[in-house]
N, CA, C and O atoms as CSV, one atom per row, in Angstrom:
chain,resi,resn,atom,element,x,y,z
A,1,UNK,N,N,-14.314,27.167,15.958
A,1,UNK,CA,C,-15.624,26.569,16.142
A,1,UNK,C,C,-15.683,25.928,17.514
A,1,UNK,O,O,-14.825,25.109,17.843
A,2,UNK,N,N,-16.678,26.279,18.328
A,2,UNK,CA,C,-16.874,25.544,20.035
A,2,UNK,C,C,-17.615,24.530,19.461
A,2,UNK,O,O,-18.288,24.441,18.435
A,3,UNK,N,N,-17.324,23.770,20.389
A,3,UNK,CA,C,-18.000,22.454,20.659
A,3,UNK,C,C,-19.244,22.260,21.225
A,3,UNK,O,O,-19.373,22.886,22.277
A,4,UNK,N,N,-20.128,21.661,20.918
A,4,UNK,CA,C,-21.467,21.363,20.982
A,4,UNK,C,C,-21.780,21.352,22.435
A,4,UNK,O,O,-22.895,21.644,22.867
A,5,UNK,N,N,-20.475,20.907,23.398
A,5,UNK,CA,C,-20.946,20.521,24.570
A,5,UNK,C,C,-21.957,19.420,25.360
A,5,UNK,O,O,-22.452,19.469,26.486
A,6,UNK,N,N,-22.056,18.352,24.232
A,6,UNK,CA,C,-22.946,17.528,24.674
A,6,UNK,C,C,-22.364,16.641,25.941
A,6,UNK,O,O,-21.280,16.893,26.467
A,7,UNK,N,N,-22.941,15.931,26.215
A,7,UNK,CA,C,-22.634,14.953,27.347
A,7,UNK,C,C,-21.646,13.856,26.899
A,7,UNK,O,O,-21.984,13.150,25.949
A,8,UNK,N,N,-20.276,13.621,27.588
A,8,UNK,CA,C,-19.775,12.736,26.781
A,8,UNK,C,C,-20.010,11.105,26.688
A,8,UNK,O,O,-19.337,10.201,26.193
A,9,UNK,N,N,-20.831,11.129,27.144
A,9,UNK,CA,C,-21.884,9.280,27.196
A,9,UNK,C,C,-21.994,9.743,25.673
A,9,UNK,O,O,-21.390,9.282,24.705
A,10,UNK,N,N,-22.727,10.556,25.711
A,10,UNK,CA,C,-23.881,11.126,24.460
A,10,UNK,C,C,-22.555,11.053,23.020
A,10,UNK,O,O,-23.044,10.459,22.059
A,11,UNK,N,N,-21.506,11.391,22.830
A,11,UNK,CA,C,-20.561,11.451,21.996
A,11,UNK,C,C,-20.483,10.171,21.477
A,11,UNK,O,O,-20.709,9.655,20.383
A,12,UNK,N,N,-19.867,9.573,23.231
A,12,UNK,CA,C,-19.337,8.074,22.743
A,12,UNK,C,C,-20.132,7.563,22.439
A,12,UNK,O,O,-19.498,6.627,21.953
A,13,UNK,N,N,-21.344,7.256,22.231
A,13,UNK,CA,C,-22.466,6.592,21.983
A,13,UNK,C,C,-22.500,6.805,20.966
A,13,UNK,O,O,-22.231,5.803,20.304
A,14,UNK,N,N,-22.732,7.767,20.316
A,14,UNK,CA,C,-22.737,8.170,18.637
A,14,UNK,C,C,-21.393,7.376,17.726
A,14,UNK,O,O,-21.439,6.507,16.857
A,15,UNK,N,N,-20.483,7.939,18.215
A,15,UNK,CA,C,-19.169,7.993,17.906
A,15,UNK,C,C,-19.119,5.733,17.260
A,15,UNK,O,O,-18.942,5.053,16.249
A,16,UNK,N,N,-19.446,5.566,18.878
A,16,UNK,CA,C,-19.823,3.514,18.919
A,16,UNK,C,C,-20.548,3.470,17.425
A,16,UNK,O,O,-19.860,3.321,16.416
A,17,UNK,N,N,-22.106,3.623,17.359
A,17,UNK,CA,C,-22.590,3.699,16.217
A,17,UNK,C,C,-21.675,3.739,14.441
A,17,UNK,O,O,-21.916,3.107,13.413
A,18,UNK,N,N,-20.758,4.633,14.718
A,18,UNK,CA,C,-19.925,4.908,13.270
A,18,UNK,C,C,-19.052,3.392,13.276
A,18,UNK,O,O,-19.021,2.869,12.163
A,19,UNK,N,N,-18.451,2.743,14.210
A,19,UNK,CA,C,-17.303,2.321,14.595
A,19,UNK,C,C,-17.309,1.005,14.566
A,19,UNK,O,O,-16.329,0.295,14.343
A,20,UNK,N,N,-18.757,0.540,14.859
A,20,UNK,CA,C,-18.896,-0.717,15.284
A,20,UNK,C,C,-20.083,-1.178,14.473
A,20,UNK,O,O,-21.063,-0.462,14.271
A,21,UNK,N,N,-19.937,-2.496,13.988
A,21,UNK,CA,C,-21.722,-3.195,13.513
A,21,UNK,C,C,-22.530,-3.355,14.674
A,21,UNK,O,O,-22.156,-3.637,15.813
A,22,UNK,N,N,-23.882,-3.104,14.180
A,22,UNK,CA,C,-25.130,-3.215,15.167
A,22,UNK,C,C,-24.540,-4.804,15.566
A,22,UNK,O,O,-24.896,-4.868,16.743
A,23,UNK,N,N,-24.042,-5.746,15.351
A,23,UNK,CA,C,-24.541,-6.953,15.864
A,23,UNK,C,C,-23.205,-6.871,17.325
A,23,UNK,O,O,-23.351,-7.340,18.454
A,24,UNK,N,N,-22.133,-6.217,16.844
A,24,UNK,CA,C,-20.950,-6.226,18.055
A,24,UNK,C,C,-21.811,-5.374,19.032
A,24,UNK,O,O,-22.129,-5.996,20.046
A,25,UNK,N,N,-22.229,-4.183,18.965
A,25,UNK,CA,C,-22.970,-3.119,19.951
A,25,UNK,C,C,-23.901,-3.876,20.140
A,25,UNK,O,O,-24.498,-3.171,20.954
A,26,UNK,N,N,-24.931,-5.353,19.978
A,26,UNK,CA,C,-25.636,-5.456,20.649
A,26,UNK,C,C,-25.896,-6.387,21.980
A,26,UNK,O,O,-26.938,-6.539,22.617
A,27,UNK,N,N,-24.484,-7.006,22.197
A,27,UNK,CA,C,-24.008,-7.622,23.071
A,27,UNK,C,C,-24.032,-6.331,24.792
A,27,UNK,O,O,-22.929,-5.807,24.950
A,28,UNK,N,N,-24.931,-5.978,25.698
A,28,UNK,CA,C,-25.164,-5.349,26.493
A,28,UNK,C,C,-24.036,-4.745,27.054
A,28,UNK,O,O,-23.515,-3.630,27.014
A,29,UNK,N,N,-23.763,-6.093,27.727
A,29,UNK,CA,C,-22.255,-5.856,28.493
A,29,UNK,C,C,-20.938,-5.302,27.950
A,29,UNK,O,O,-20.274,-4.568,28.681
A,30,UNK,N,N,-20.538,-5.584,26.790
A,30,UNK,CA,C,-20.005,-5.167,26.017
A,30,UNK,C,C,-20.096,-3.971,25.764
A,30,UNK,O,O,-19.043,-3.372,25.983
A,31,UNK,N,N,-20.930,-3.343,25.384
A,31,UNK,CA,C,-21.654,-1.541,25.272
A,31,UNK,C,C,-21.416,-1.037,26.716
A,31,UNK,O,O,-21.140,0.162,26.735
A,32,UNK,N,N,-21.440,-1.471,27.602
A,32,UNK,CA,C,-21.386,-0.829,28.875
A,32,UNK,C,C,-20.032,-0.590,29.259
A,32,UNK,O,O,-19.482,0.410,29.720
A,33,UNK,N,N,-19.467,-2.149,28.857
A,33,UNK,CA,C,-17.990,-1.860,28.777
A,33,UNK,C,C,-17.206,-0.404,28.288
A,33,UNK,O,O,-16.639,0.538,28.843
A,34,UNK,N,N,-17.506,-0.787,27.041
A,34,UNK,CA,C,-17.031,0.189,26.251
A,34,UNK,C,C,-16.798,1.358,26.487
A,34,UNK,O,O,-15.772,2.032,26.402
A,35,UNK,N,N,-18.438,1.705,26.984
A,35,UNK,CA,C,-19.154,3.188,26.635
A,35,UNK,C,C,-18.367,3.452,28.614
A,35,UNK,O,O,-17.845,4.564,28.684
A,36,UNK,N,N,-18.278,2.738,29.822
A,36,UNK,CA,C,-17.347,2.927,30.518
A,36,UNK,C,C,-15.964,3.305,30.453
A,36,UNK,O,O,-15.448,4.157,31.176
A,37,UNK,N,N,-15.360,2.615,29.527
A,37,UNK,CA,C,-13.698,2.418,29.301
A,37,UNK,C,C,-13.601,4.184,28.576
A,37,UNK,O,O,-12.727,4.899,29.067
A,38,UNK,N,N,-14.332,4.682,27.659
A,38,UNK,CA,C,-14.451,6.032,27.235
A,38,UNK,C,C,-13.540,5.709,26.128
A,38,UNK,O,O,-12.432,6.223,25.971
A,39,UNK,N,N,-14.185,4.650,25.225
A,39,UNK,CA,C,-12.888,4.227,24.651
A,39,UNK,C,C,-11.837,5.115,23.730
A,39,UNK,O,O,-10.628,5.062,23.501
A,40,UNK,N,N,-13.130,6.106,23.254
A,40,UNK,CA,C,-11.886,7.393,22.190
A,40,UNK,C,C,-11.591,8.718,23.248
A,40,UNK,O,O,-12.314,9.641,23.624
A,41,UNK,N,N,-10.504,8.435,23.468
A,41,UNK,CA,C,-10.334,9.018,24.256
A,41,UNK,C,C,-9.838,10.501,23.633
A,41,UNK,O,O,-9.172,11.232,24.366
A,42,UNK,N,N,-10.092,10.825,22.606
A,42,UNK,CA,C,-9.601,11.930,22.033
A,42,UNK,C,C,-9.956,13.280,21.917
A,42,UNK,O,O,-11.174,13.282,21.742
A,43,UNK,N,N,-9.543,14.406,21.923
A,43,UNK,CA,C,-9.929,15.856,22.083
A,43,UNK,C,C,-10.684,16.081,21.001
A,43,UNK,O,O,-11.040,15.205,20.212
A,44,UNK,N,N,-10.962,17.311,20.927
A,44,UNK,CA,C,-12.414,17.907,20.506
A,44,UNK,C,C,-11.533,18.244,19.115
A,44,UNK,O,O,-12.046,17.957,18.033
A,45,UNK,N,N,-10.391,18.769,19.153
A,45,UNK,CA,C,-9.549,19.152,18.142
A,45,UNK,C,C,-9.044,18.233,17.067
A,45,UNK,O,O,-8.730,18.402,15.889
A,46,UNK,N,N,-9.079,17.036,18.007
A,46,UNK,CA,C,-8.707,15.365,17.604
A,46,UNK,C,C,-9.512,15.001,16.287
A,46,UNK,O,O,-9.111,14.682,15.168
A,47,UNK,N,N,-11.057,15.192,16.921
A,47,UNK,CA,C,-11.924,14.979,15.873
A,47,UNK,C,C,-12.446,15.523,15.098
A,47,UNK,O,O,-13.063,14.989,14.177
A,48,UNK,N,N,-12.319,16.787,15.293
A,48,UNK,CA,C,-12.493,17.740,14.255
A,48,UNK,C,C,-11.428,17.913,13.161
A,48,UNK,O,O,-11.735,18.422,12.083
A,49,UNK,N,N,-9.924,17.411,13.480
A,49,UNK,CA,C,-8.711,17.510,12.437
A,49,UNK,C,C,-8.893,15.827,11.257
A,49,UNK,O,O,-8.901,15.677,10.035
A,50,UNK,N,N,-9.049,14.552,12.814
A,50,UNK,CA,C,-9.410,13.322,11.911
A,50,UNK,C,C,-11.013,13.520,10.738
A,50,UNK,O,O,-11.073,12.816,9.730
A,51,UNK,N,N,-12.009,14.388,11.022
A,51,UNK,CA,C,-12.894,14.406,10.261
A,51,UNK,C,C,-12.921,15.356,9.027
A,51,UNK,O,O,-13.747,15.374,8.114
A,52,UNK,N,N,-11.896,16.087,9.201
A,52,UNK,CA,C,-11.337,17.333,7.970
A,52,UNK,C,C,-10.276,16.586,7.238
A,52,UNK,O,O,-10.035,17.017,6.111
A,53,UNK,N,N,-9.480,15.387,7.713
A,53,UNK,CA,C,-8.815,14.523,6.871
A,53,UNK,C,C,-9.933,13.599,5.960
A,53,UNK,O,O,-10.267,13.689,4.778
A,54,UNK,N,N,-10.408,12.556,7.188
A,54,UNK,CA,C,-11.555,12.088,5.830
A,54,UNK,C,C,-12.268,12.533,5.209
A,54,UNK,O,O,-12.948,11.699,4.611
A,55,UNK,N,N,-12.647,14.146,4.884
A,55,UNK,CA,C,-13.489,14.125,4.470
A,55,UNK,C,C,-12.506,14.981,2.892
A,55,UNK,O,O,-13.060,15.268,1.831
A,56,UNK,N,N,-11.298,15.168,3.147
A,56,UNK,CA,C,-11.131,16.137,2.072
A,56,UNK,C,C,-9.548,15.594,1.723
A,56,UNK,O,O,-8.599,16.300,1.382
A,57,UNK,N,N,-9.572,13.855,1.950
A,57,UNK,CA,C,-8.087,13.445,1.460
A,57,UNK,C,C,-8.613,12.863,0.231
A,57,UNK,O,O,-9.797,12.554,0.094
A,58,UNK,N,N,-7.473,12.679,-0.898
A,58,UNK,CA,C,-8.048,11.931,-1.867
A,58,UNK,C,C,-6.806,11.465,-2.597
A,58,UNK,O,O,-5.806,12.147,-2.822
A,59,UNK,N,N,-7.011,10.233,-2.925
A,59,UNK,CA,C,-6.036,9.267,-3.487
A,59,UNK,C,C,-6.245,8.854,-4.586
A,59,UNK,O,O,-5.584,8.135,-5.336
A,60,UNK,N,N,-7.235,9.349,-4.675
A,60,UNK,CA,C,-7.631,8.737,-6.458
A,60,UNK,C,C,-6.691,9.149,-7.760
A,60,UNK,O,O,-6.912,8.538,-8.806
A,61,UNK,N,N,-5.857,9.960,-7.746
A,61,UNK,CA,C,-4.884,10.400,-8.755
A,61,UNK,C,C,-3.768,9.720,-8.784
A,61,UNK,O,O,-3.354,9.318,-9.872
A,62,UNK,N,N,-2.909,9.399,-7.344
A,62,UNK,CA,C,-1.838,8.860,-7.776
A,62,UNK,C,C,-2.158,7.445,-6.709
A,62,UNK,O,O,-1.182,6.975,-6.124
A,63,UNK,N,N,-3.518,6.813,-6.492
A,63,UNK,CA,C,-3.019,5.663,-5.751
A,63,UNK,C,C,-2.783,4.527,-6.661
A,63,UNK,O,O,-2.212,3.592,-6.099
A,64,UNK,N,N,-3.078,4.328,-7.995
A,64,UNK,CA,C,-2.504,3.873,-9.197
A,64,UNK,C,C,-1.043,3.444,-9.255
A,64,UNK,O,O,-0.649,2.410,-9.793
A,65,UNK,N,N,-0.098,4.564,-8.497
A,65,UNK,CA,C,0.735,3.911,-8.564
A,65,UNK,C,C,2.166,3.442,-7.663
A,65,UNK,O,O,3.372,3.287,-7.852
A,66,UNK,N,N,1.203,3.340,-6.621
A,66,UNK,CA,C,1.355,2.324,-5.570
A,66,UNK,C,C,2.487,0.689,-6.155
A,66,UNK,O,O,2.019,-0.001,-7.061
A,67,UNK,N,N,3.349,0.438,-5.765
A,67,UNK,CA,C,4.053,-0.742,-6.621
A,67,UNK,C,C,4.375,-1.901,-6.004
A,67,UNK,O,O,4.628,-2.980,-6.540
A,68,UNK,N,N,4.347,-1.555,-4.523
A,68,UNK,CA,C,4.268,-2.787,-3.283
A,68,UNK,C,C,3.104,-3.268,-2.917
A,68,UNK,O,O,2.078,-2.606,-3.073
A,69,UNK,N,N,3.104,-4.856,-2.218
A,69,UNK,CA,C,1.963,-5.446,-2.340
A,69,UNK,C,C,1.087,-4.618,-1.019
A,69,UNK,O,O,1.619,-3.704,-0.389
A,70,UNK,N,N,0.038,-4.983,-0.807
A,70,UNK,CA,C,-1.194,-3.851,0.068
A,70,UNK,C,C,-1.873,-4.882,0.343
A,70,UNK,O,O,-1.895,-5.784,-0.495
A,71,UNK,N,N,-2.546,-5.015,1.479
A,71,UNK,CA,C,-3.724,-5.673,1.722
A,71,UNK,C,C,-4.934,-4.749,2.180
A,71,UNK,O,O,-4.775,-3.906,3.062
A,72,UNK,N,N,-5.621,-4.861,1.818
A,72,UNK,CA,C,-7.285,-3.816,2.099
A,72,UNK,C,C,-7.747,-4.924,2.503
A,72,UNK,O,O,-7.763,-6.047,1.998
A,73,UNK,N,N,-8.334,-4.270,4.009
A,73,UNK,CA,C,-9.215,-4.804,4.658
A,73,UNK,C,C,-10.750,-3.734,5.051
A,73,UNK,O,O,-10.776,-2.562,5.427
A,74,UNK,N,N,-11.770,-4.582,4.814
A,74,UNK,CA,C,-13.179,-3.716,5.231
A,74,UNK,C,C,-14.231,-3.981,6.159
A,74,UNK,O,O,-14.216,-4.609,7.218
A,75,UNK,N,N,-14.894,-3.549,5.726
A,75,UNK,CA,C,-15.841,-4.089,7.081
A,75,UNK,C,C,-17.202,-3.662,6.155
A,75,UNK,O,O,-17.251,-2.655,5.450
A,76,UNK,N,N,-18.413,-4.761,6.333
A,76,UNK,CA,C,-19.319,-4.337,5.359
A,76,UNK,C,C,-20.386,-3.673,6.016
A,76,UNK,O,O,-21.519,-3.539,5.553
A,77,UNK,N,N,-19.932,-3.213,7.246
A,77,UNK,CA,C,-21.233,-2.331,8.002
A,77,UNK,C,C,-20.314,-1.058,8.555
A,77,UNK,O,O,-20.637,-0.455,9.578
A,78,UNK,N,N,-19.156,-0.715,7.789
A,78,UNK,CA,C,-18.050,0.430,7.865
A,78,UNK,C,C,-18.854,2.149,7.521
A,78,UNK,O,O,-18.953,2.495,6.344
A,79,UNK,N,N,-19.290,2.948,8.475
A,79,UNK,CA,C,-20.058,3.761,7.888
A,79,UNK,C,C,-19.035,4.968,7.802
A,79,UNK,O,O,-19.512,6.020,7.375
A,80,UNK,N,N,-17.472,4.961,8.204
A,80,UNK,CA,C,-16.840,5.988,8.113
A,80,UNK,C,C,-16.235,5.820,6.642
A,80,UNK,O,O,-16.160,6.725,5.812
A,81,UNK,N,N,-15.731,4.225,6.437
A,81,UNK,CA,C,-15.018,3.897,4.818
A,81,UNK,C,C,-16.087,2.940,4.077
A,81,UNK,O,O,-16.303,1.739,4.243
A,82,UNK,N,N,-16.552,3.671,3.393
A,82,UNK,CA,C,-17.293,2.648,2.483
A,82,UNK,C,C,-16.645,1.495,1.983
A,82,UNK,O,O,-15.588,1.724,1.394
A,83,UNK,N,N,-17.024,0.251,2.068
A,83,UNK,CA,C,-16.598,-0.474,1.144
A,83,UNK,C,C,-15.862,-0.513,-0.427
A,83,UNK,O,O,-14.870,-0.999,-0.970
A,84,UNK,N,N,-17.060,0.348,-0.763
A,84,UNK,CA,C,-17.333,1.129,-2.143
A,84,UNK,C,C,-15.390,1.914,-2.626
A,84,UNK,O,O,-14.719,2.049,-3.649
A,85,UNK,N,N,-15.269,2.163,-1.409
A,85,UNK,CA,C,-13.642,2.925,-1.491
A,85,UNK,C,C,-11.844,2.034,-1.361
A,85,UNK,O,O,-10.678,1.989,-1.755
A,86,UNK,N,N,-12.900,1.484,-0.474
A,86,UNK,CA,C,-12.003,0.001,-0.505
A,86,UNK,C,C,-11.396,-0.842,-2.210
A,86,UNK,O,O,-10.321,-1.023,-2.781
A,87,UNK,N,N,-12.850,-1.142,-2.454
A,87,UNK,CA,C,-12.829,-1.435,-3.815
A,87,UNK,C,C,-12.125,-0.880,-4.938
A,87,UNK,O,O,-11.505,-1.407,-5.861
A,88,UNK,N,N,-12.361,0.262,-4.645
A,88,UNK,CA,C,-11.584,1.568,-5.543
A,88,UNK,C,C,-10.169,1.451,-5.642
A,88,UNK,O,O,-9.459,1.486,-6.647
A,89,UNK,N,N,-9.777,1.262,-4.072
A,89,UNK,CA,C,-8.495,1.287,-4.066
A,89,UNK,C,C,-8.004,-0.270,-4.603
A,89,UNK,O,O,-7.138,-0.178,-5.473
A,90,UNK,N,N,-8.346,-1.542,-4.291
A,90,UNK,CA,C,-7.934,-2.301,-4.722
A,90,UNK,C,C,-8.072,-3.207,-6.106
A,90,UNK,O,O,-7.668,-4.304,-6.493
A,91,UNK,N,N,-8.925,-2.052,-6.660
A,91,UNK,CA,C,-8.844,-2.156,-8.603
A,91,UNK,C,C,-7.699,-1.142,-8.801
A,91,UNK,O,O,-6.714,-1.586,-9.389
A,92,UNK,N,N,-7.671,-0.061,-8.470
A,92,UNK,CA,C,-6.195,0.635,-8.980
A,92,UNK,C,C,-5.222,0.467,-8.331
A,92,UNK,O,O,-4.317,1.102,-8.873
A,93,UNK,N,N,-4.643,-0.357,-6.897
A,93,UNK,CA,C,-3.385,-0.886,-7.143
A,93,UNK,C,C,-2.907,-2.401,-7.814
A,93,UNK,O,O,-3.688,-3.272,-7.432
A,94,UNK,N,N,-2.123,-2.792,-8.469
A,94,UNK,CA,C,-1.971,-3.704,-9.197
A,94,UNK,C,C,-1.712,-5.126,-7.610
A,94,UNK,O,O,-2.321,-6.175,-7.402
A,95,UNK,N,N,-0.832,-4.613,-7.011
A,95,UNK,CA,C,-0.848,-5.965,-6.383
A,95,UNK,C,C,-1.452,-5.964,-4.407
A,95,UNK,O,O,-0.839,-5.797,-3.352
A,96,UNK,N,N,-3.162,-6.290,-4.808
A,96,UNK,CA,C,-3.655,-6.241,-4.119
A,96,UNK,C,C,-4.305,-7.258,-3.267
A,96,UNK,O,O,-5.192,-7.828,-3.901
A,97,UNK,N,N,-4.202,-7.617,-2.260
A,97,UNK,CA,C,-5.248,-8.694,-1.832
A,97,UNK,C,C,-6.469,-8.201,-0.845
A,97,UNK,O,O,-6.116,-7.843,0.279
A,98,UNK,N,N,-7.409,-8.165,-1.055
A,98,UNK,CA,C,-8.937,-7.436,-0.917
A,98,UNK,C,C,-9.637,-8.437,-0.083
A,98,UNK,O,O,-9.899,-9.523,-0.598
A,99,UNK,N,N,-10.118,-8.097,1.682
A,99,UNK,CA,C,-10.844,-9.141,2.273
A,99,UNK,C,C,-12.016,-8.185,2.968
A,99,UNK,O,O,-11.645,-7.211,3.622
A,100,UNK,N,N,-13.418,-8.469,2.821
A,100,UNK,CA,C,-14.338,-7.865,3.233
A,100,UNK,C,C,-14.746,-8.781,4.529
A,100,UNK,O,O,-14.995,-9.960,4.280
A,101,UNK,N,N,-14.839,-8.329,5.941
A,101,UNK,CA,C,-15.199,-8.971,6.733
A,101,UNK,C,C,-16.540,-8.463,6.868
A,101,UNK,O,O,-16.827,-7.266,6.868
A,102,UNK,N,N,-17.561,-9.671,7.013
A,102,UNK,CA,C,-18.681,-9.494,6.887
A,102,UNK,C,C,-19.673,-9.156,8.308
A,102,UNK,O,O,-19.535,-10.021,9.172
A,103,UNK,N,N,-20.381,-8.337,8.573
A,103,UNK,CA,C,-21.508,-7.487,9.532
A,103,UNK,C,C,-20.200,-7.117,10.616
A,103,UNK,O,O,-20.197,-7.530,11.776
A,104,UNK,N,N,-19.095,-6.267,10.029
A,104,UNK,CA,C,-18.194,-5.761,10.780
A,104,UNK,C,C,-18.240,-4.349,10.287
A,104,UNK,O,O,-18.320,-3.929,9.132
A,105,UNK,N,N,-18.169,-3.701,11.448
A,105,UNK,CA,C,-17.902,-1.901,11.522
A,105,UNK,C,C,-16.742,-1.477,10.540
A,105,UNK,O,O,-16.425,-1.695,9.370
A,106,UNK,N,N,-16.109,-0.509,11.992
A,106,UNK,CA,C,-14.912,0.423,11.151
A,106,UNK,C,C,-13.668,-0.137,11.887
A,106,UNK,O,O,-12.494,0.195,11.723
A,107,UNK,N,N,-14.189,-1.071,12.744
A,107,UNK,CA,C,-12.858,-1.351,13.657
A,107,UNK,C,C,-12.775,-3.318,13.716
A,107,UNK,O,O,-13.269,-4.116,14.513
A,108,UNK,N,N,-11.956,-3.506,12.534
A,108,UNK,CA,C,-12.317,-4.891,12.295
A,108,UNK,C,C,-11.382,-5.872,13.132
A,108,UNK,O,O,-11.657,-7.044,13.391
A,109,UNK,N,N,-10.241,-5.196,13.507
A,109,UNK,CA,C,-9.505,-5.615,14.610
A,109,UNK,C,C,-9.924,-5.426,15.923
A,109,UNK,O,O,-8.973,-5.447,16.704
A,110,UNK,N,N,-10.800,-5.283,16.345
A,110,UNK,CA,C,-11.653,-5.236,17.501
A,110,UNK,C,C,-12.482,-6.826,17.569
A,110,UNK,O,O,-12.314,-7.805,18.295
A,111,UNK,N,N,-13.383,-6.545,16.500
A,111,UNK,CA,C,-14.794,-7.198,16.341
A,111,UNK,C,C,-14.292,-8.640,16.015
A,111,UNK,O,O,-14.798,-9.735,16.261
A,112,UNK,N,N,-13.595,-8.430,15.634
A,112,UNK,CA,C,-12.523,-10.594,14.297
A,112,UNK,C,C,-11.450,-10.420,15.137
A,112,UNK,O,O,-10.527,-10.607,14.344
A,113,UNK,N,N,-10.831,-10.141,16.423
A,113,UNK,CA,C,-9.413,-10.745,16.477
A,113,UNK,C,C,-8.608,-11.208,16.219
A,113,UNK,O,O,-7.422,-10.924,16.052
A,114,UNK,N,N,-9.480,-12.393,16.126
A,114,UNK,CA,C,-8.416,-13.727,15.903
A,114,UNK,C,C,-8.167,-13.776,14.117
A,114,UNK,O,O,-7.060,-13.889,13.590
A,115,UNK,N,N,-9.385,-13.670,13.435
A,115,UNK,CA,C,-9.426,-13.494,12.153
A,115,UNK,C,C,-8.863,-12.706,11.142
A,115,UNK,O,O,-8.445,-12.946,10.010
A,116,UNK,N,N,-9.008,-11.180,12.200
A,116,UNK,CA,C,-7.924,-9.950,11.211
A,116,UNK,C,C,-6.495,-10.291,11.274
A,116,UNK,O,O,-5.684,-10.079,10.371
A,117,UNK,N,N,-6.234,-10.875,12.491
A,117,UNK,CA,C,-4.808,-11.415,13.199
A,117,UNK,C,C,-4.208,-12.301,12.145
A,117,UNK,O,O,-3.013,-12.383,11.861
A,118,UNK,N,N,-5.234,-12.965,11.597
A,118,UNK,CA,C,-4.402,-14.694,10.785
A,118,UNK,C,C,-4.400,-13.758,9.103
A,118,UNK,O,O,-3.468,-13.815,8.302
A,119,UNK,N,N,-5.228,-13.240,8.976
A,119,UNK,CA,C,-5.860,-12.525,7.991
A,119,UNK,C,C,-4.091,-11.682,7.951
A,119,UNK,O,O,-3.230,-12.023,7.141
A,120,UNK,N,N,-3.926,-10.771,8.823
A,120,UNK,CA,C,-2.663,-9.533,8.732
A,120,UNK,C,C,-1.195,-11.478,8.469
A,120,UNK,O,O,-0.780,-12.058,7.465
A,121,UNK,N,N,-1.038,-11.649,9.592
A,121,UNK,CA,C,0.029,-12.828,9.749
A,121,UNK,C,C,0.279,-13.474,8.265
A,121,UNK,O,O,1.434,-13.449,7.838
A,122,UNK,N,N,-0.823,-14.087,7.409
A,122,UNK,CA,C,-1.020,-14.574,6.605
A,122,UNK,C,C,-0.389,-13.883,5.100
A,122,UNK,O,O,0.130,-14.338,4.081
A,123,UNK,N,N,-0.770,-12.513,5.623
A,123,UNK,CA,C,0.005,-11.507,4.021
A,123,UNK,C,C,1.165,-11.315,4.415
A,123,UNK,O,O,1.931,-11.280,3.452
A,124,UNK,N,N,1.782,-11.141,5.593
A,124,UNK,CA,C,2.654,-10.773,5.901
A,124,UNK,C,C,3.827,-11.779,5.494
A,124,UNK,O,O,4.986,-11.485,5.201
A,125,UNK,N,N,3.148,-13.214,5.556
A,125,UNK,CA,C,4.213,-14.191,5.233
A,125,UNK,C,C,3.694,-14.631,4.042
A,125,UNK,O,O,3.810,-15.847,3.891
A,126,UNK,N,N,3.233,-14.118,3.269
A,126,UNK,CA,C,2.555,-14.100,1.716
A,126,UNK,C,C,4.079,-13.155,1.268
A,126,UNK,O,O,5.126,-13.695,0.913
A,127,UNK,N,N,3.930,-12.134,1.356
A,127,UNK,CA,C,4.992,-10.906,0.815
A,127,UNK,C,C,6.442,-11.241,1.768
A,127,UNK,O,O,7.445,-10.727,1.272
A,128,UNK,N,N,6.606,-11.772,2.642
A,128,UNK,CA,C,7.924,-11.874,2.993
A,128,UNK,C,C,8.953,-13.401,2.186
A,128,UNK,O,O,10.156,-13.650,2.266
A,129,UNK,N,N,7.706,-14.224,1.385
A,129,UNK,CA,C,8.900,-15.047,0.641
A,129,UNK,C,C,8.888,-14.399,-0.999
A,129,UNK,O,O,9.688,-14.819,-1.834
């Protein structure tokens, strides 16, 4: 399958949209940044293999039985992982801790730094005593 050939402003721009909440993209400078830096820098093959994974992996049979602790993290403006899946997963593993960061995309370590940071640090020394 060839590639559409669009303009790659035109990609990353779309691509921003999936990735990020309207309220992070609406900071100007920031978008300019971004959409400068070229931030996914990934091949055509890249995204066509990552979008044939999400769209046709599935865990629903054996993520049940998962036996180490997990932390799920989401984002409630996530348009690549629903929330909805999140959830899923952290009713069928038994030892889960579940944090929805709120008007955040797909990239919650971007948008919360400091927050996903204390948020990751925090389980980490949750499960290490």
């Amino acid at each position: 399958m060839e590639s559409a050939h669009a303009p790659k402003e035109a990609v990353i721009k779309f691509i921003f949209t999936l990735c990020w909440s309207n309220e992070y993209l609406s900071d100007p400078v920031r978008f300019r940044q971004l959409v400068q830096a070229g931030f996914f820098p990934m091949s055509y093959e890249g995204y066509k293999n990552q979008s044939h994974a999400m769209l046709n992996f599935d865990s629903s049979p054996w993520v049940h039985k998962i036996t180490c602790p997990v932390l799920i993290v989401a984002g409630d403006e996530d348009l690549l992982a629903d929330v909805s899946d999140a959830e899923m997963m952290h009713n069928a593993i038994r030892k889960t801790e579940f944090y929805c960061f709120k008007k955040v995309g797909h990239i919650a370590f971007m948008e919360r730094q400091e927050a996903f940071n204390t948020l990751i640090m925090n389980f980490i020394s949750s499960v290490g005593n």
